[in-house]
LUMPADREN-457481 format. One record per residue (C-alpha): residue number from 0; residue in one letter; x, y, z. Coordinates in steps of 0.1 Angstrom, whole numbers, m for minus. Example, Ala and Ser with C-alpha at 12.3 -4.5 7.8 and 13.67 -1.06 7.14 Angstrom:
2
<nr = 0&rest = A&xx = 123&yy = m45&zz = 78>
<nr = 1&rest = S&xx = 137&yy = m11&zz = 71>
***
This chain:
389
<nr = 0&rest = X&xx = 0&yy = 0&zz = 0>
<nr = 1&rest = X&xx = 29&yy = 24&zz = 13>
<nr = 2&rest = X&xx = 43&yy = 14&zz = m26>
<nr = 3&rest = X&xx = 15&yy = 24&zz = m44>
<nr = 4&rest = X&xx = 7&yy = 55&zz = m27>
<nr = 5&rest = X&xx = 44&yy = 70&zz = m33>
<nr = 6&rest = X&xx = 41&yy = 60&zz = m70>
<nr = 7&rest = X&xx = 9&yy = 81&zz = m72>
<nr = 8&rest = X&xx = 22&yy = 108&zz = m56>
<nr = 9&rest = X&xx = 50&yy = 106&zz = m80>
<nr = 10&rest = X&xx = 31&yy = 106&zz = m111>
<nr = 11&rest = X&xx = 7&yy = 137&zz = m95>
<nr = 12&rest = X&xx = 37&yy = 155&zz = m92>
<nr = 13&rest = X&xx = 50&yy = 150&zz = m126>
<nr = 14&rest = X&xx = 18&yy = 158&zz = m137>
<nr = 15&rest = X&xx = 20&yy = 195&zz = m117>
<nr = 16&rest = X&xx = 56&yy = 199&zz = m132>
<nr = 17&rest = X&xx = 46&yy = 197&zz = m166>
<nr = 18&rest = X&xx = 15&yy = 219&zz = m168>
<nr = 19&rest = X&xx = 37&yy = 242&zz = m150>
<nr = 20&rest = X&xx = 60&yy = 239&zz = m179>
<nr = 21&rest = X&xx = 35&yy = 248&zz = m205>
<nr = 22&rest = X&xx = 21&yy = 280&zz = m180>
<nr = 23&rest = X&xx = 55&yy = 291&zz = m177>
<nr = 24&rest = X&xx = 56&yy = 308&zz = m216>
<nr = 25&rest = X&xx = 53&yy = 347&zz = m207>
<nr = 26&rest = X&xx = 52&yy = 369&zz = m235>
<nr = 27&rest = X&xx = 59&yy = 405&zz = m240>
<nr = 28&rest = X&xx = 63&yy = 436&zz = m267>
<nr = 29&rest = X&xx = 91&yy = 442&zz = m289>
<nr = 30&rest = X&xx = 105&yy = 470&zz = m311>
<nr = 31&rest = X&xx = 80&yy = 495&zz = m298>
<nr = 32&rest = X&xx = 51&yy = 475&zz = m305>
<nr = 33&rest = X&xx = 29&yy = 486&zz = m314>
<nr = 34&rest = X&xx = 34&yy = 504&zz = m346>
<nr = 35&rest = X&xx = 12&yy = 533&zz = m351>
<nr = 36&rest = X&xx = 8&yy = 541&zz = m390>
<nr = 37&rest = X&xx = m10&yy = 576&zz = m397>
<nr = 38&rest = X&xx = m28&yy = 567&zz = m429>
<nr = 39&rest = X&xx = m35&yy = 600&zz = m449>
<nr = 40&rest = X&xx = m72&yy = 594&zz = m472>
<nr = 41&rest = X&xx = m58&yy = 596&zz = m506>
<nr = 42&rest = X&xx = m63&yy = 606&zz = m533>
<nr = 43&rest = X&xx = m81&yy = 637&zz = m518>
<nr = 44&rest = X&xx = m116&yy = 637&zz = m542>
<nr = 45&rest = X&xx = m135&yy = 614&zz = m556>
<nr = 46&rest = X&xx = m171&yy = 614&zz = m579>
<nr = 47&rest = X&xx = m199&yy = 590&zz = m570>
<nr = 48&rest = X&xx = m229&yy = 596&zz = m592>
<nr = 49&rest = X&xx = m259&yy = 601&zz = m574>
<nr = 50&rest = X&xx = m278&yy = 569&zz = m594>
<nr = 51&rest = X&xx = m252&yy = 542&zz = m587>
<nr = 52&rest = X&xx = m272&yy = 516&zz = m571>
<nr = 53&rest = X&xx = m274&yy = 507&zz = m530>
<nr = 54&rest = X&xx = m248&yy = 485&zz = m526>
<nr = 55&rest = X&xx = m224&yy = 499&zz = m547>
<nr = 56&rest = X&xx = m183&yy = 505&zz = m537>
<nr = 57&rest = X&xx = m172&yy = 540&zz = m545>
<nr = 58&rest = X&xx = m137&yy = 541&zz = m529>
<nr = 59&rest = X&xx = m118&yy = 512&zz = m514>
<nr = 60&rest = X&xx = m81&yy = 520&zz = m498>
<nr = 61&rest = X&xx = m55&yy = 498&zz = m491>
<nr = 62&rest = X&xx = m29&yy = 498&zz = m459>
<nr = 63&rest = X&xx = 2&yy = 471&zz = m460>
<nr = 64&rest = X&xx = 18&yy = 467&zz = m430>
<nr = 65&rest = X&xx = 49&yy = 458&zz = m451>
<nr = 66&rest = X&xx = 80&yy = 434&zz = m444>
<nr = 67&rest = X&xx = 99&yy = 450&zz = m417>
<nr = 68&rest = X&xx = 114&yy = 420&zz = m402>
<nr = 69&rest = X&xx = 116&yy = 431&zz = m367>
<nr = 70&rest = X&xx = 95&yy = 411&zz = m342>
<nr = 71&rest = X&xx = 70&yy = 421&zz = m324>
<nr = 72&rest = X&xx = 70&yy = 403&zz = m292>
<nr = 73&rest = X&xx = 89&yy = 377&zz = m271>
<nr = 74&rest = X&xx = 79&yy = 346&zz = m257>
<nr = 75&rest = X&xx = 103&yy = 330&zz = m231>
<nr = 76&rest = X&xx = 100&yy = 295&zz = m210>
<nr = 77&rest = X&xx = 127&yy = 279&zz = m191>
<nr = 78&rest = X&xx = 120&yy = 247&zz = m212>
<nr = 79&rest = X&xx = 109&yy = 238&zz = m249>
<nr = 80&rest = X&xx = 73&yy = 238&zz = m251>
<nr = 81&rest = X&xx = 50&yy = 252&zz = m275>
<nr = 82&rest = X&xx = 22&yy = 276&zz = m273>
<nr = 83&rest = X&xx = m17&yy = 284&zz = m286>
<nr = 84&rest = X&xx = m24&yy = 320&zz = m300>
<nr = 85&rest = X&xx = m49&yy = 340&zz = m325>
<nr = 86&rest = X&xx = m43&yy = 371&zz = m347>
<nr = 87&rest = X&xx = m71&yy = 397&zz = m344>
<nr = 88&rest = X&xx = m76&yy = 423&zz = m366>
<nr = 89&rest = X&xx = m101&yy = 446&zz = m342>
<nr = 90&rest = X&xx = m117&yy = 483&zz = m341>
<nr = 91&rest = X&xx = m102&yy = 497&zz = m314>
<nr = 92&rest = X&xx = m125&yy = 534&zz = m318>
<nr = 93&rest = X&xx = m158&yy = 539&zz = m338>
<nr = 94&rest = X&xx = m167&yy = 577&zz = m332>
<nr = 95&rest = X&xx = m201&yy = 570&zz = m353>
<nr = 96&rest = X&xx = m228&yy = 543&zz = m348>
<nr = 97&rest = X&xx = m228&yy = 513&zz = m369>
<nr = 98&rest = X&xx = m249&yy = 521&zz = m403>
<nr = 99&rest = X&xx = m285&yy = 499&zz = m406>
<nr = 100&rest = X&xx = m270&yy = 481&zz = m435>
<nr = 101&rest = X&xx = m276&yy = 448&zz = m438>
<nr = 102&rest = X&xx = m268&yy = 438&zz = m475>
<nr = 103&rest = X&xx = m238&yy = 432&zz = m494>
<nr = 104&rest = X&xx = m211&yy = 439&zz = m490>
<nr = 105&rest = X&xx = m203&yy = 437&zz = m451>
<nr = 106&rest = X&xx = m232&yy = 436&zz = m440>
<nr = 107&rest = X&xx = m240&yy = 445&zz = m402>
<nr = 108&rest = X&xx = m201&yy = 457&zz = m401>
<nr = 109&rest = X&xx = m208&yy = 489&zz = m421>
<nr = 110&rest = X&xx = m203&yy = 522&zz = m399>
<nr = 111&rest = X&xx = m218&yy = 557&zz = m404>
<nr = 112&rest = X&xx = m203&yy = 584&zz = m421>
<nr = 113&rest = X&xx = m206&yy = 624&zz = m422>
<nr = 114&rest = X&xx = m221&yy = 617&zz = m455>
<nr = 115&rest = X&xx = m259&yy = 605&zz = m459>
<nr = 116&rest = X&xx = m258&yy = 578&zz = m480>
<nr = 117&rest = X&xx = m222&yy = 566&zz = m472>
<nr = 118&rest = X&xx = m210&yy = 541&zz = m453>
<nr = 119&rest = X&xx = m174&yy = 525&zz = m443>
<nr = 120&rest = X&xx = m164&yy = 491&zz = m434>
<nr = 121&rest = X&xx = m131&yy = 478&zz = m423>
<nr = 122&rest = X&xx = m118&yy = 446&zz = m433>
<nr = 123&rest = X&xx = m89&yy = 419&zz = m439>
<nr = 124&rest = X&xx = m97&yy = 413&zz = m470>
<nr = 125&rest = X&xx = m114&yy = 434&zz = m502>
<nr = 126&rest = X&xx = m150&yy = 418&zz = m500>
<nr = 127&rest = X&xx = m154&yy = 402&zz = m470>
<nr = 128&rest = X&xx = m134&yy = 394&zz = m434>
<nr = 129&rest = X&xx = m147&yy = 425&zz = m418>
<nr = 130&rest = X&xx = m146&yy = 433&zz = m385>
<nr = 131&rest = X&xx = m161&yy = 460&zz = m362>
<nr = 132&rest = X&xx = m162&yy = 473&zz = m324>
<nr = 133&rest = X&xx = m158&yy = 443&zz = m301>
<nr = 134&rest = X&xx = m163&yy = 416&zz = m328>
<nr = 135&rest = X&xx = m131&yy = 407&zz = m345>
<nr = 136&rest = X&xx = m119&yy = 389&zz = m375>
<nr = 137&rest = X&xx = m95&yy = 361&zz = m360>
<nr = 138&rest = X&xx = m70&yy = 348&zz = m382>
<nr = 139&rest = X&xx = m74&yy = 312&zz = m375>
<nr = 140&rest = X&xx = m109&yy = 299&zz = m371>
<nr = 141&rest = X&xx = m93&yy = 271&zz = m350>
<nr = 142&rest = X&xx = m65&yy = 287&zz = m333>
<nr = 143&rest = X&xx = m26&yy = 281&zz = m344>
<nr = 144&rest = X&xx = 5&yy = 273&zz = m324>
<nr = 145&rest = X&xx = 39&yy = 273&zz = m321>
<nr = 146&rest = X&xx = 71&yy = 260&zz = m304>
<nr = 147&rest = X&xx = 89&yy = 282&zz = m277>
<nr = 148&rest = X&xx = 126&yy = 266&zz = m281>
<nr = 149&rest = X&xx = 158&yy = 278&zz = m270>
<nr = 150&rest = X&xx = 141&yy = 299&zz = m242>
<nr = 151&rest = X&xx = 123&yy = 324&zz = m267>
<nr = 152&rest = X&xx = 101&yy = 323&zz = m300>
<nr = 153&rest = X&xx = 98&yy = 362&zz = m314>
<nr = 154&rest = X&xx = 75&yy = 359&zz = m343>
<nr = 155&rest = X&xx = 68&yy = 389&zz = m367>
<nr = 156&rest = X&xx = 37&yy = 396&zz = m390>
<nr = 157&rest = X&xx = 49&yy = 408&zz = m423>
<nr = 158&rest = X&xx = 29&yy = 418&zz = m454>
<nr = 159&rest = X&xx = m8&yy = 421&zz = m436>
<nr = 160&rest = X&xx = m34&yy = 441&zz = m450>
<nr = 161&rest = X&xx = m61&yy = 465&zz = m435>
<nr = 162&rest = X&xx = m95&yy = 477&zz = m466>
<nr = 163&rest = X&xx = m111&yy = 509&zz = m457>
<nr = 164&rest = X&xx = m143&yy = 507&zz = m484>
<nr = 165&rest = X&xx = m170&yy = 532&zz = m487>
<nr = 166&rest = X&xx = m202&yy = 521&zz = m500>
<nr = 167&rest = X&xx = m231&yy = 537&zz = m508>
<nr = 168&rest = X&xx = m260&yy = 528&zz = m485>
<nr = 169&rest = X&xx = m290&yy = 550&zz = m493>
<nr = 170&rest = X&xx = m297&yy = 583&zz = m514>
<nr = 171&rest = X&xx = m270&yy = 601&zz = m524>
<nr = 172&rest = X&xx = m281&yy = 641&zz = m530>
<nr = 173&rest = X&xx = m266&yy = 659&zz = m558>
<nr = 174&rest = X&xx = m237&yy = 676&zz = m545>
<nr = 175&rest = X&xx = m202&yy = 676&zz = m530>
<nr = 176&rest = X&xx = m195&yy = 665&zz = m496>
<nr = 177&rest = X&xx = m163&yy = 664&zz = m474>
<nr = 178&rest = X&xx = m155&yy = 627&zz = m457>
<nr = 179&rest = X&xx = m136&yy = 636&zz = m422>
<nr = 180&rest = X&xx = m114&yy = 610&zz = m412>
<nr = 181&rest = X&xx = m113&yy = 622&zz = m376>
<nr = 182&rest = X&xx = m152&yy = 605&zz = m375>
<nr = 183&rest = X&xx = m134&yy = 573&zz = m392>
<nr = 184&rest = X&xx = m126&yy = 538&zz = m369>
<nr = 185&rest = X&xx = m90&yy = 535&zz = m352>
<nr = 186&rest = X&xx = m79&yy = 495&zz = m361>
<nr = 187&rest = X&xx = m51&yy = 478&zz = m350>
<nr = 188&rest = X&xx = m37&yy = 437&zz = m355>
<nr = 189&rest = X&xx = m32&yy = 421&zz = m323>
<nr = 190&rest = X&xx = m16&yy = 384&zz = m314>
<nr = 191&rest = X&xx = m41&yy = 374&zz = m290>
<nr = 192&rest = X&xx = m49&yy = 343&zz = m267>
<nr = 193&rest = X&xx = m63&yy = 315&zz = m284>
<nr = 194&rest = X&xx = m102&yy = 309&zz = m287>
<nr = 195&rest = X&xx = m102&yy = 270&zz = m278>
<nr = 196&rest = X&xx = m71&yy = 270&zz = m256>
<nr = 197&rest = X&xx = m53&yy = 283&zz = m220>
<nr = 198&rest = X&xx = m41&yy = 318&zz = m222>
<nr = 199&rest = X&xx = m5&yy = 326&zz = m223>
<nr = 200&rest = X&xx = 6&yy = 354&zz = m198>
<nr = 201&rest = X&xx = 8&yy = 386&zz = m213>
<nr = 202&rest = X&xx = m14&yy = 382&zz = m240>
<nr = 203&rest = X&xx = m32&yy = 403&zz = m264>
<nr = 204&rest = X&xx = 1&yy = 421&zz = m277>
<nr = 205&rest = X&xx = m6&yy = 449&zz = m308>
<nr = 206&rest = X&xx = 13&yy = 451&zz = m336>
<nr = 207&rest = X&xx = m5&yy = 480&zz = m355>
<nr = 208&rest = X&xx = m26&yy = 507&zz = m350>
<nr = 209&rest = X&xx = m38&yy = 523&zz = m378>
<nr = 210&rest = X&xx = m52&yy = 558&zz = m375>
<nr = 211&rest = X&xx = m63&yy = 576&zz = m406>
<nr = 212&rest = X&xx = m64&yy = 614&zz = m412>
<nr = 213&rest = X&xx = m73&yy = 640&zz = m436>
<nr = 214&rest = X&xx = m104&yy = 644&zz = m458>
<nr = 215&rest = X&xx = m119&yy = 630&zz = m488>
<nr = 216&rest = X&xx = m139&yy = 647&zz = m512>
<nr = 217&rest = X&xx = m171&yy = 630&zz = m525>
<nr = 218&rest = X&xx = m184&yy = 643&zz = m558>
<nr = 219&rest = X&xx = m218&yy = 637&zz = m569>
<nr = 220&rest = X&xx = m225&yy = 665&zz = m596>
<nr = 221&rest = X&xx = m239&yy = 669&zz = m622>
<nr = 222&rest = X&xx = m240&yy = 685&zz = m657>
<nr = 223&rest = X&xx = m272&yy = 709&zz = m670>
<nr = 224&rest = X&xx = m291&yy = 690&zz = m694>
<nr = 225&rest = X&xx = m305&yy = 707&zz = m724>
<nr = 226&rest = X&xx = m337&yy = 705&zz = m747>
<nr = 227&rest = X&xx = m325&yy = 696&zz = m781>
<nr = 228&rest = X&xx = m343&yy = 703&zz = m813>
<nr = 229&rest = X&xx = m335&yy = 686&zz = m845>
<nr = 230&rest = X&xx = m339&yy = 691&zz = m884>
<nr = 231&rest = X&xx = m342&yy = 661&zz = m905>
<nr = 232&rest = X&xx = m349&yy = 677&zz = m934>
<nr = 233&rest = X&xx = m370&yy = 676&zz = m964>
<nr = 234&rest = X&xx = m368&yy = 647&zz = m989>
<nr = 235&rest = X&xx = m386&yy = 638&zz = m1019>
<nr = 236&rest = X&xx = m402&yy = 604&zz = m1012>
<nr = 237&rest = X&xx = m396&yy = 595&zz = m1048>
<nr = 238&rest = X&xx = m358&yy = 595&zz = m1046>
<nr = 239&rest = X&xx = m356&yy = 579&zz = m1011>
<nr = 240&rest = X&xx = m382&yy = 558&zz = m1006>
<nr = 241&rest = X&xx = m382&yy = 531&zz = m1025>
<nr = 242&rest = X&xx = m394&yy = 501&zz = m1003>
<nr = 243&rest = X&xx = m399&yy = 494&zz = m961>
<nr = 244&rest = X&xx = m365&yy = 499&zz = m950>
<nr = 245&rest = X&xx = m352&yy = 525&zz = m973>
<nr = 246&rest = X&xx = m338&yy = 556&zz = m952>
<nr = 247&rest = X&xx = m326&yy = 591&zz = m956>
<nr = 248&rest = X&xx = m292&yy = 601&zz = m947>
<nr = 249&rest = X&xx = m286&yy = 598&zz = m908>
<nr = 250&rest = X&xx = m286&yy = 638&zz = m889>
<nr = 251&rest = X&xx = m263&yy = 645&zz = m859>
<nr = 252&rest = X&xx = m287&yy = 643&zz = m829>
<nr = 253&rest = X&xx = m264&yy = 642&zz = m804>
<nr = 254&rest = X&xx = m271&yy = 656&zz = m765>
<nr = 255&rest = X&xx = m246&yy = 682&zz = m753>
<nr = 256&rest = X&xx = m245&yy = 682&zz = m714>
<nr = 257&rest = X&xx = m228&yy = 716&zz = m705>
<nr = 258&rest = X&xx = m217&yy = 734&zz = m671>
<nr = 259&rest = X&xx = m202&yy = 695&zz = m659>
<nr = 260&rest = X&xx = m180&yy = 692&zz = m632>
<nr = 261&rest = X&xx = m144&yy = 668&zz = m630>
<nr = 262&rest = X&xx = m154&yy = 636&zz = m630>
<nr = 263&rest = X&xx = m122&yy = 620&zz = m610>
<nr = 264&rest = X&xx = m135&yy = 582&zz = m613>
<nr = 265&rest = X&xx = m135&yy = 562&zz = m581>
<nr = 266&rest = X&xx = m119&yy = 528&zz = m566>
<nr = 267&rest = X&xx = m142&yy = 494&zz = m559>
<nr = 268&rest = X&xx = m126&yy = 460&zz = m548>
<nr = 269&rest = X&xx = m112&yy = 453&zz = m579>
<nr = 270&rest = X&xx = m91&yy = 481&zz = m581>
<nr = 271&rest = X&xx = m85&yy = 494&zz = m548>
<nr = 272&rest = X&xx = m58&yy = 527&zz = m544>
<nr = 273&rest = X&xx = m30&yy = 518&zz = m519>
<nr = 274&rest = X&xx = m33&yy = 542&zz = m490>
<nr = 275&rest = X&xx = m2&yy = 535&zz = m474>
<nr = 276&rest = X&xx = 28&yy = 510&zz = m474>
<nr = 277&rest = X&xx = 53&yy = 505&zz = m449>
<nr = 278&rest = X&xx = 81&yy = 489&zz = m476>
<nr = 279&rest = X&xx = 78&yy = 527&zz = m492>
<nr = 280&rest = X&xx = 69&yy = 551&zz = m462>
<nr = 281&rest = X&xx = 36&yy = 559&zz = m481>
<nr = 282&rest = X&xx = 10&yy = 548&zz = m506>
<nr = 283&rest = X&xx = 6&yy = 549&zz = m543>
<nr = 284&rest = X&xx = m24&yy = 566&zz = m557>
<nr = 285&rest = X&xx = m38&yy = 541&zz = m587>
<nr = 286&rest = X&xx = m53&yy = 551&zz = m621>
<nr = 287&rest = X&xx = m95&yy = 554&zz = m606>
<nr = 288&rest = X&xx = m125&yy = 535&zz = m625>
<nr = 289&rest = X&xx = m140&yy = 563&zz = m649>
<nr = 290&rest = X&xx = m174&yy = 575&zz = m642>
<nr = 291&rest = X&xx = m201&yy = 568&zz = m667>
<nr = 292&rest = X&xx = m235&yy = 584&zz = m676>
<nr = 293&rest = X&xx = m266&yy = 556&zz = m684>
<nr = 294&rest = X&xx = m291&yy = 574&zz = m712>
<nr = 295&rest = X&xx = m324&yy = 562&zz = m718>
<nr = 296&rest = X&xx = m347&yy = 572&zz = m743>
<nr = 297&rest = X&xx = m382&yy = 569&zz = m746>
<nr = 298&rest = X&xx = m405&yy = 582&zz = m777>
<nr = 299&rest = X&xx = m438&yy = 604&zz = m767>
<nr = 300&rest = X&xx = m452&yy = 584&zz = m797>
<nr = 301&rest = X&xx = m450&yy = 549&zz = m804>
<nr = 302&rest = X&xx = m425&yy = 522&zz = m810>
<nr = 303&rest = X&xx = m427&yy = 503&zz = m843>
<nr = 304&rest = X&xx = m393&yy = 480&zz = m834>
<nr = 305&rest = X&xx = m377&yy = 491&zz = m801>
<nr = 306&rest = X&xx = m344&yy = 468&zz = m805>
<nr = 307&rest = X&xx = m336&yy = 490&zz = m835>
<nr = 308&rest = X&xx = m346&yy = 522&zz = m824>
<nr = 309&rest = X&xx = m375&yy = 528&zz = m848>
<nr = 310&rest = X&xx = m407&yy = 550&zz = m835>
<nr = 311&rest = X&xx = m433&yy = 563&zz = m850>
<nr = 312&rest = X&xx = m442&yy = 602&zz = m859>
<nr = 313&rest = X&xx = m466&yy = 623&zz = m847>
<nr = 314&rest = X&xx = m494&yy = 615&zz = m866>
<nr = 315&rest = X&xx = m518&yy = 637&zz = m846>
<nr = 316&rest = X&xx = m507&yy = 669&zz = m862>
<nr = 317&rest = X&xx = m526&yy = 682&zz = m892>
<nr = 318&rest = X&xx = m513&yy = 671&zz = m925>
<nr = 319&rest = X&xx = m488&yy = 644&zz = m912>
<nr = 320&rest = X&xx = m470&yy = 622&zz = m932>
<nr = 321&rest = X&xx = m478&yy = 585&zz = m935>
<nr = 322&rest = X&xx = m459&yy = 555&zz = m937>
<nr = 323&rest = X&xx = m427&yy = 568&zz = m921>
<nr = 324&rest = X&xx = m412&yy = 563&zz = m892>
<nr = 325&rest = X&xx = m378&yy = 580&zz = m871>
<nr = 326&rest = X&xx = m353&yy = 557&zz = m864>
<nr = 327&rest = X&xx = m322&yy = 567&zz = m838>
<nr = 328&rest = X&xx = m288&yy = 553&zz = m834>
<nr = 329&rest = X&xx = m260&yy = 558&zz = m807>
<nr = 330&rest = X&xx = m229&yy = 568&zz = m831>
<nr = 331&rest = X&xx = m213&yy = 592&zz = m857>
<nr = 332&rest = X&xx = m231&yy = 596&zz = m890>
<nr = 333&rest = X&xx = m195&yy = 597&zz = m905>
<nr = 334&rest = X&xx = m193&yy = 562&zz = m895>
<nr = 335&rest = X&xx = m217&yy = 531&zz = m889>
<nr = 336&rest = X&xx = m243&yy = 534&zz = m859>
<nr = 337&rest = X&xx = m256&yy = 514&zz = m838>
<nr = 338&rest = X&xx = m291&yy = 514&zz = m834>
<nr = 339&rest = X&xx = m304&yy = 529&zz = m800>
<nr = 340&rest = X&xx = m322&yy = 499&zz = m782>
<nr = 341&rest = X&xx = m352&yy = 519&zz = m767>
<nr = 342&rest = X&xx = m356&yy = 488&zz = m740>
<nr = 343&rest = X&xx = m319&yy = 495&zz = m725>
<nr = 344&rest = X&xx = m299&yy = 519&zz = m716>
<nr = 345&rest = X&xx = m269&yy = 532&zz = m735>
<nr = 346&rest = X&xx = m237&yy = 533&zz = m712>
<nr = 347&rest = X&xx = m214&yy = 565&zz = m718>
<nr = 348&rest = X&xx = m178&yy = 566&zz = m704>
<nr = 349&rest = X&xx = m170&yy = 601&zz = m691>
<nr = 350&rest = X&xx = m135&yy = 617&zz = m690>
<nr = 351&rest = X&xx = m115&yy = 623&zz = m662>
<nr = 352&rest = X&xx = m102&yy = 661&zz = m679>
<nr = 353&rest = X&xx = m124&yy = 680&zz = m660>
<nr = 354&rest = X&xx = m143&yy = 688&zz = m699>
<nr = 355&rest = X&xx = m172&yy = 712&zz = m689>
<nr = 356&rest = X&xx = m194&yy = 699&zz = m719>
<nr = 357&rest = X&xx = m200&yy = 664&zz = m724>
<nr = 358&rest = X&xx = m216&yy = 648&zz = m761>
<nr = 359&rest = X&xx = m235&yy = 615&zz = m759>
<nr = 360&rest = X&xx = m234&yy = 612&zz = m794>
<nr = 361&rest = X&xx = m264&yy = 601&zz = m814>
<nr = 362&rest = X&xx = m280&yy = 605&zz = m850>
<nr = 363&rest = X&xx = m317&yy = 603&zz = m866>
<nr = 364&rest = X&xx = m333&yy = 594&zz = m899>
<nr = 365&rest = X&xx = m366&yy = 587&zz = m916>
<nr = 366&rest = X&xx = m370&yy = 550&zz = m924>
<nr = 367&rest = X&xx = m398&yy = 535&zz = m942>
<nr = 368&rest = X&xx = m421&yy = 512&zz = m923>
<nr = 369&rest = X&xx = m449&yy = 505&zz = m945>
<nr = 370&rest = X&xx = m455&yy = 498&zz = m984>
<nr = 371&rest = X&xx = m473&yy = 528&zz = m994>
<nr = 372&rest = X&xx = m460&yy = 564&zz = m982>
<nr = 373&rest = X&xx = m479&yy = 598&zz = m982>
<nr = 374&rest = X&xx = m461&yy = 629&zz = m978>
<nr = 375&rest = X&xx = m465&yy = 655&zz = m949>
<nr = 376&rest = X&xx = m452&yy = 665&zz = m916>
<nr = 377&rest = X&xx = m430&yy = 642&zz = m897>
<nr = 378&rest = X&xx = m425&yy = 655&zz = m861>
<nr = 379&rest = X&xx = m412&yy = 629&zz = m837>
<nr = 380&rest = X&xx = m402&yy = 634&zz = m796>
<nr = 381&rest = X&xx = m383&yy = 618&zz = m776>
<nr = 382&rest = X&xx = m379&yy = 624&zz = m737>
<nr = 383&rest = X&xx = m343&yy = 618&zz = m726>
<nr = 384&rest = X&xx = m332&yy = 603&zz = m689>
<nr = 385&rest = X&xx = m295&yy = 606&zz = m679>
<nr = 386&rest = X&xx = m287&yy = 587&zz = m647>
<nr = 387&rest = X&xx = m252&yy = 593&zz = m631>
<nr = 388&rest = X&xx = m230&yy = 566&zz = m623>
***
């Protein structure tokens, strides 16, 4: 009996020896960790038309914490062992209340701006790892360790990433509005305790803060939209019509949009701008997505073939023609249209040169629509809609 109890006492205290081994790991900051990067909102202005859809990224920034090789914290034990840990990329300040957005992208992680309509999310990742105010992303869903030899393990986190993304989350009025970053989250990466494991002395340890600063500007002009009349002429129905189909020569009907602002383009998640990079003390300011305009046109009279842009005239004025119809086309008459799908709208690229008047370019002609053709007036109208993207 006396035998069997020392051996048990024996084993009980080897027991106690080794999970004081493994609680003996204390860890503790390095280098100055953390590292606070000051991240200036660049480039400073930005458009956003006012009829991009809900949903829709208008300016995603980049910050890399680059490849410093200096560690950021030490982890000692008297004996080889190993350790459990997490990385957390957190929000460490939100001075605005999270946004009631609950669609894509990031959805419940999207915070209030200064901006009606606007939104920002943080994440790991550019469409989805996001992380907000006491809820963050963790690294490894199941935790990760690592051996402590030699006495020490000083592990470093090299090349991580941080997406600042504003979205548009509701109505966007017509206008220009300044984004301050001092109403913008603080985040920070942190090597914290493991989830599903003991907790190792001196843990969470950060690496980064990041604090931005500055302002962007958000553009959401937009041009003055004219009336525009058009003459297509008089033509002897003789010469030109000679069978359904048979046109006259096409007439530049193009809309001129005048008094428009600079359209600077904007950045999504597939072409986010790099905000800052610690490799190059600074970021890199990347060629933006160009704006666009969306025309739509829709005829006051009706349409005889809408995929080919073909309406009818005004046959309610006195002495109209017969037999005719209009037909417009997205193009140059100097070289070969396409016809204007009334159904759809016609996408327009706009320039980034800050030009004040904008053509949309289109033409018109008289096509023949039916066998037998009187002459007469042929008055046609056609109400325009220009939606700013």
């Amino acid at each position: 009996m006396k035998s069997i109890l020392q051996r048990t006492i024996g084993l009980l205290l080897l027991m106690i020896a080794s999970d004081g081994a493994l609680a003996a790991v204390v860890c503790s900051p390095l280098n100055g960790a953390p590292r606070t990067d000051t991240v200036q909102l660049s480039p400073p202005v930005i458009s956003a038309g006012a009829d991009i859809p809900v949903g829709t990224v208008i300016y995603q920034g980049r910050w890399m914490s680059g490849e410093t090789g200096l560690s950021v914290m030490k982890c000692a034990s008297a004996v080889d062992t190993s350790m459990w840990f997490n990385i957390a990329w957190s929000i460490d300040q939100a001075p605005m209340l999270l946004a009631n957005w609950t669609g894509s992208p990031f959805g419940g992680a999207v915070y209030q701006t200064n901006i009606p309509g606007v939104g920002v999310a943080f994440s790991r990742s550019p469409d989805s790892e996001s992380f907000i105010l006491g809820q963050p992303f963790y690294r490894f869903p199941s935790d990760t360790n690592s051996l402590v030899t030699g006495g020490s393990y000083e592990p470093y986190l090299s090349n991580r990433d941080i997406y600042v993304t504003l979205i548009k989350i509701g109505t966007i009025t017509a206008g220009s509005y300044n984004l301050s970053a001092a109403g913008l989250p603080t985040a920070s990466i942190s090597i914290v305790n493991a989830l599903s494991y003991p907790a190792t002395a001196g843990l969470p340890i950060k690496a980064h803060i990041i604090k931005l600063q500055g302002q962007l500007t958000v553009s959401a002009q937009t041009c003055t939209t004219p009336n525009v009349s058009v003459n297509l002429g008089s033509f002897d129905i003789r010469q030109y019509f000679t069978g359904s189909g048979t046109t006259t020569p096409w007439v530049d009907s193009s809309i001129a949009l005048t008094n428009c602002p600079v359209f600077h383009g904007f950045y999504n998640a597939s072409k986010p701008t790099l905000m800052f990079d610690y490799n190059i003390g600074s970021g890199t300011v990347a060629n933006s997505i160009n704006n666009s305009i969306g025309v739509r046109l829709t005829p006051a009279t009706n349409v005889i073939d809408a995929a080919n842009g073909i309406m009818a005239i005004d046959s309610s004025v006195s002495g109209a023609a017969s037999g005719v119809g209009i037909q417009i086309a997205s193009g140059s008459s100097s070289q070969t249209p396409t016809p204007f799908n009334f159904a759809a709208e016609q996408r327009v690229t706009l320039p980034k040169d800050g030009s004040s008047t904008i053509r949309v370019p289109l033409v018109a002609r008289y096509i023949q629509t039916e066998s037998n053709i009187m002459p007469g007036k042929a008055n046609g109208k056609v109400v325009f809609l220009i939606n700013y993207y």
